[in-house]
C-alpha positions in Angstrom: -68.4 36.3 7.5 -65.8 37.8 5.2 -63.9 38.6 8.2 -64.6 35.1 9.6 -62.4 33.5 6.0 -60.2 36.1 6.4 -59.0 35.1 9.7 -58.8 31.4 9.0 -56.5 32.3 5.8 -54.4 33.7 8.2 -54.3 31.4 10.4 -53.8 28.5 7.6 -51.2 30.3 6.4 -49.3 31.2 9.0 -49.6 27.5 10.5 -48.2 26.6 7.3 -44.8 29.2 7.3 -44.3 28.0 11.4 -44.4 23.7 10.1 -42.2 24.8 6.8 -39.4 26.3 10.0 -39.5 23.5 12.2 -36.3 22.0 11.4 -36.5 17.9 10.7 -36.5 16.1 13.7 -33.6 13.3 14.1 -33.9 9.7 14.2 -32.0 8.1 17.3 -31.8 4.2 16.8 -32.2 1.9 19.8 -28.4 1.2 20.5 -27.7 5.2 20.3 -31.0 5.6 22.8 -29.5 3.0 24.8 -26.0 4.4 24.9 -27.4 8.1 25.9 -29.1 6.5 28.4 -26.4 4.7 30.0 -24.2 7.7 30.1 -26.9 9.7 31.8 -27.7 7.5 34.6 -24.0 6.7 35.3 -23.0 10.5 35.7 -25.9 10.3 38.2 -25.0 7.9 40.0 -21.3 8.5 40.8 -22.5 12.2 41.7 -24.9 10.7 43.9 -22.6 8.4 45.4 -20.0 11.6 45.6 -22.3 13.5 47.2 -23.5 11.9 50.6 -20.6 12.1 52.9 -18.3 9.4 54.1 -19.9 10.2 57.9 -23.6 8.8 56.2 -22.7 6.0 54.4 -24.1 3.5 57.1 -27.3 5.7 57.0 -30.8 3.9 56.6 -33.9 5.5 56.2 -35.7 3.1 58.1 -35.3 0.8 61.0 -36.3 -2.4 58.9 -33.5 -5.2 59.2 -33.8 -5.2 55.4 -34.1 -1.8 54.5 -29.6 -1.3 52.9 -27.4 1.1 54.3 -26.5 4.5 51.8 -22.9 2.0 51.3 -25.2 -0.8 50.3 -27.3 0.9 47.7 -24.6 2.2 45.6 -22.2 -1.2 46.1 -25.0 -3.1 44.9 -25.5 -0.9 41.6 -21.5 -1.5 41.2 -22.2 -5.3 41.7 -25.3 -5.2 39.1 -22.9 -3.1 36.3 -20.0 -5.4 37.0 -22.3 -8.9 36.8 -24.4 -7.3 33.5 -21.0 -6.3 31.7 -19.1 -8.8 32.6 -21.2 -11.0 31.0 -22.3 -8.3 28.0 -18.4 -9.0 27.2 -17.7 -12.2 27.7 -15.0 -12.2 30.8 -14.9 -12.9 34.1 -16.9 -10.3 36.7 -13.4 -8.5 37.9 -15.1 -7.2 41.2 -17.8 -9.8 42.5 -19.3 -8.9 45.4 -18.8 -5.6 45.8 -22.0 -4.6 48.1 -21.1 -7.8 50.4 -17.1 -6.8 51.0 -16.8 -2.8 51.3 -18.7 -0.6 53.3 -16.7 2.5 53.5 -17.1 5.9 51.0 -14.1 6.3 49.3 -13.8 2.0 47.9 -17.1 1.9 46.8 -16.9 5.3 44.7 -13.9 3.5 43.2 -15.4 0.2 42.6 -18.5 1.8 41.3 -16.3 4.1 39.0 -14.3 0.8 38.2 -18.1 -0.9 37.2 -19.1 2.3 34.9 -15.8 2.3 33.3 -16.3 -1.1 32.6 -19.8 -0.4 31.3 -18.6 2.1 29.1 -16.2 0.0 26.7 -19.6 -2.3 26.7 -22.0 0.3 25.9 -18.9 2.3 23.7 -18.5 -0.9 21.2 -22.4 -1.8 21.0 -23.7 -1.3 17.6 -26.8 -2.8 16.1 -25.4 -6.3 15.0 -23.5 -7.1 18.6 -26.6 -5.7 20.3 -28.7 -8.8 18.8 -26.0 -11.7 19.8 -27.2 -13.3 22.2 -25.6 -13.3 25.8 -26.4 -15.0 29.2 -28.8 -14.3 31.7 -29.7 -16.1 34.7 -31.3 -19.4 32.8 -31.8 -18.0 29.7 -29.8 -16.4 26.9 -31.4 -12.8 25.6 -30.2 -10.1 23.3 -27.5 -8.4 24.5 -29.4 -5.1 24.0 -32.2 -6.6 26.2 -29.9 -7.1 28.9 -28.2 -3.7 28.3 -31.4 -2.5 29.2 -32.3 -4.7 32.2 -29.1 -2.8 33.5 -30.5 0.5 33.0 -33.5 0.3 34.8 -31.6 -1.4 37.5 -29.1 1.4 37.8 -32.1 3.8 37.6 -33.6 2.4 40.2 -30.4 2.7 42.3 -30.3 6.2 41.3 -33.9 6.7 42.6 -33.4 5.0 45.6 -30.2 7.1 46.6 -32.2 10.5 46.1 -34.6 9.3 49.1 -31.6 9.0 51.3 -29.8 12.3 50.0 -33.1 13.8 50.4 -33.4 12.5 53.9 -30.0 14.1 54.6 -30.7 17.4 52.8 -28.8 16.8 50.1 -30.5 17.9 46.4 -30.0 14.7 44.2 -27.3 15.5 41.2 -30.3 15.1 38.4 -32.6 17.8 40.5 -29.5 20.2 40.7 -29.3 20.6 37.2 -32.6 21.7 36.7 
C-alpha cells in the first residue's frame, strides 16, 4: 500500500514539473489563421501547377465530357482567386476568364501566379476591422472574411483535385513531398 502512495506521489509530481515546462501555447486570431492558410494553399498550388509538364496539361483522368483537362483545373482556381479578390478589393477582375481562354502550361502558371499575387495584397492588408466590412457575393453581401474563406476551400479543393491527376501521372503532389 505504502508503495502503492508512493508511486502516485511520483507520478503527481512529476505530471506537475512536465505541465509547469510546457511553454504557453499562442493564440492565432481568425484573420492571422486565415492569412496562414492562404499562403499555404497557394505555395501548393503553383508547385502543383509547376510540376505536371507542359506535354500533360490536356490530361483527364476520365473519359467523361465533363470531367476538366489538368489546364482547366488550375485556370479555374486562377479564375476563382481573381473573381474572390477582385471583389475582396473593390476593382475590376483584371483576368476574367482565365480557364475559358488559355490552355497551354506556361500562361496559366503566369495567370495563376498573377491571381495569388493579387490575393496576397488582399489577404496582406486584412486585419480584423476590414475583415467584417461587408463585400459582394453572388446575391448577397457577406463578410469579407467569410468570403476569404469561401476562397480557401475553393482553392483547396483545386489543390486536391490536381494531386489525383499528378498522382495519375506519377508525380508526388508538392504537400506529400514535404513530408
Amino acid at each position: 500500500m505504502k508503495t502503492t502512495i508512493a508511486a502516485l506521489a511520483a507520478v503527481a509530481v512529476w505530471s506537475s514539473a512536465a505541465v509547469a515546462q510546457t511553454p504557453p501555447v499562442r493564440k492565432v486570431g481568425l484573420v492571422d489563421y486565415v492569412k496562414a492558410g492562404h499562403a499555404g494553399v497557394t505555395r501548393d498550388l503553383l508547385a502543383a501547377a509547376e510540376r505536371m509538364p507542359e506535354a500533360d496539361y490536356a490530361f483527364k483522368p476520365s473519359k467523361m465530357r465533363e470531367a476538366r483537362t489538368y489546364a482547366a483545373v488550375i485556370a479555374h482556381a486562377a479564375d476563382g482567386m481573381f473573381d474572390a479578390c477582385a471583389r475582396a478589393k473593390g476593382v475590376a477582375n483584371p483576368h476574367p476568364d482565365v480557364e475559358k481562354t488559355l490552355t497551354a502550361k506556361t500562361p496559366i502558371v503566369k495567370a495563376l501566379a498573377e491571381s495569388i499575387a493579387l490575393c496576397n495584397d488582399v489577404f496582406s492588408s486584412l486585419t480584423d476591422q476590414t475583415a467584417q466590412e461587408y463585400v459582394r457575393q453572388g446575391p448577397a453581401e457577406v463578410p469579407r472574411i467569410a468570403a476569404l474563406m469561401g476562397l480557401l476551400a475553393h482553392n483547396a479543393e483545386m489543390y486536391g483535385i490536381s494531386t489525383v491527376y499528378l498522382r495519375a501521372k506519377n508525380l508526388v503532389p508538392p504537400a506529400s513531398e514535404r513530408r
